[in-house]
C-alpha angles and dihedrals in degrees: 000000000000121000111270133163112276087248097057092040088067106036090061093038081055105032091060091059100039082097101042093050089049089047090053088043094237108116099063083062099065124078126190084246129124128222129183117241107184123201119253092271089048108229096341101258083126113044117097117254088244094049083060098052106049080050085056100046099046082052097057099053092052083049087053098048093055100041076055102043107132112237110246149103120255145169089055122137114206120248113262088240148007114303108257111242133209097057120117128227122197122235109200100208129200129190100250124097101254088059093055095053089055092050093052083056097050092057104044082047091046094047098040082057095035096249123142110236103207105202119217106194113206134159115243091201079076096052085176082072094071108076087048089057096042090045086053086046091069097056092070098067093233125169091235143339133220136203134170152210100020124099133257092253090058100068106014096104082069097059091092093059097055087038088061101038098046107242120117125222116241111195131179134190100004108112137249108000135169115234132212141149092294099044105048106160148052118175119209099359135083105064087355098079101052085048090057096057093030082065099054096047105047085059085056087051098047092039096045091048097240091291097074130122126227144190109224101208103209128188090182106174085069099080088205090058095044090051095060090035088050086048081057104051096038083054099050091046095050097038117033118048093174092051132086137210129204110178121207113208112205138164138254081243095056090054097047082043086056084231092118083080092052088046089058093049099048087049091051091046095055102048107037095190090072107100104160139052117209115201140183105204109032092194076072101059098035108135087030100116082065091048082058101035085058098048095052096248099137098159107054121119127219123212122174148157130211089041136189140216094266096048087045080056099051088052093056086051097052097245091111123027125202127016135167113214120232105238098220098152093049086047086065096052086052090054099062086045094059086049085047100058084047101059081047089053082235125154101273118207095204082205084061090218091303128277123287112263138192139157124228127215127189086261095049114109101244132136109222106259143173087237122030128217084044108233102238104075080056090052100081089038097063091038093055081051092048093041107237143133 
């Protein structure tokens, strides 16, 4: 993913999914409305101090886990041999940042096990240029392809193909899916996306001291993003009596306009007990800390996941205040593992164990990065699985 403005970075994150979320009838479903959603125990006027505190406390030691979470891969079991070389795997690219990440990881897994990555480029603004891309896929022989970000019902009319040709269908970071022998993998999804926002929500409850109030920024018509907003607002409700939720739906168009900023504002403005916003997808909200800044809204926290480099330096800065990278180049590693454990005839988890996580606090030891965990620490981990050198 190359440097861009914050602005540029998600107009072109947004603009790729406006017709996919118009072809699964879920867009038109979301308003750029907010609703409260309290916790069980309403705002918290009514929860014991001592209630509050062993919340908080519970809280904190989950933050801390994961602020402390080692950075490696695990519940692998290495391949029986070698990894056979000379195969070739397809990488179906779009033009937004997270594809590229991926991509990034493909070719540094492909050439560390001698395979060739052919590379399909497609626009995912055109949604109807994906089966194309995955029909021309199949003419290079390869041992699986991958794709990301768009739905299921995008591309299921395409599983009998592969079925029938014999390549499975490797996919990473695009929702709810149902796997088969064909589709064997699903990068990034499944238990990863309530612990995201799990995450995120356990560090509101121990901040705020279990009586805190949040904004729940949902983009709802992407199934990935409700998933970790979903992950939020389940957390807070378990978890915190003293807490509340209000959650803001807004659209893939209010985030390429740049008005979900000024959504978040206005909500803020008109509860002033809300001090924290909670996002899944931290690219969305970049340049948010000045929204707030302008408004004179100084004491607003900013929680994320799936951060950039310019929300990883706010949080150095202090402006936001706790993100958890998403992992893309490691996904694409995953994803040749999963191929990987096919070939073999191995059990394959089409989860692949789950990416490495991790939140980062102002305090955490981190360099602002495109992609965070950065890939090259994983490296030596999935050579030593796939046995070579």
């Amino acid at each position: 993913m190359h440097r861009t403005s914050s602005s540029r970075r998600s107009a072109k994150f947004a603009a790729t999914f406006v017709g996919v979320a118009a072809l699964v009838a879920a867009l038109a479903a979301c308003g750029s409305s907010d609703s409260s959603s309290p916790s069980s125990g309403g705002s918290g006027s009514g929860s014991s101090s001592s209630t509050a505190a062993a919340e908080a406390a519970k809280a904190t030691a989950i933050t801390q886990k994961w602020i402390n979470e080692k950075q490696t891969i695990s519940g692998k079991t290495p391949l029986k041999s070698p990894a056979p070389s000379g195969k070739t795997f397809v990488w179906l690219n779009c033009e937004i940042p997270a594809c590229t990440e991926i991509g990034k990881g493909l070719k540094e897994a492909t050439d560390a096990i001698g395979w060739k990555l052919q590379v399909i480029q497609y626009d995912q603004a055109d949604i109807s240029a994906l089966v194309p891309a995955m029909q021309r896929a199949l003419s290079y022989n390869p041992v699986g392809v991958g794709l990301s970000g768009l739905p299921q019902a995008v591309w299921q009319s395409e599983i009998p193909a592969y079925q029938k040709a014999g390549v499975p269908l490797i996919v990473g970071f695009v929702g709810p899916t149902t796997n088969g022998s064909t589709l064997i993998g699903n990068i990034g999804d499944g238990p990863n996306l309530p612990e995201y926002g799990s995450m995120i929500a356990n560090w509101f409850i121990s901040d705020s001291k279990a009586t805190g109030s949040a904004l729940n920024v949902r983009v709802d018509s992407l199934q990935i993003l409700k998933g970790i907003s979903d992950g939020v607002a389940s957390t807070v409700k378990s978890g915190c009596t003293g807490c509340s939720v209000t959650d803001l739906n807004t659209t893939l168009q209010d985030v390429e306009s740049g008005a979900i900023k000024g959504q978040i504002v206005a909500a803020l403005q008109r509860n002033s007990s809300i001090k924290y916003v909670l996002s899944p997808q931290g690219g969305f909200i970049s340049g948010l800390p000045a929204a707030l800044h302008a408004a004179g809204l100084n004491d607003i926290k900013i929680a994320a996941v799936g951060s950039s480099s310019e929300n990883l330096t706010d949080l150095k800065a202090g402006t936001e205040h706790a993100m958890v990278g998403g992992a893309f180049q490691v996904g694409g590693f995953e994803m040749i593992d999963v191929a990987l454990r096919h070939l073999e005839g191995m059990t394959v988890d089409p989860y692949d164990g789950g990416l490495p996580k991790q939140l980062l606090v102002q305090s955490s030891d981190f360099t602002p990065v495109d992609d965070y965990p950065p890939i090259e620490p994983f490296i030596p981990q999935f050579k030593a699985l796939w046995k070579v050198s």
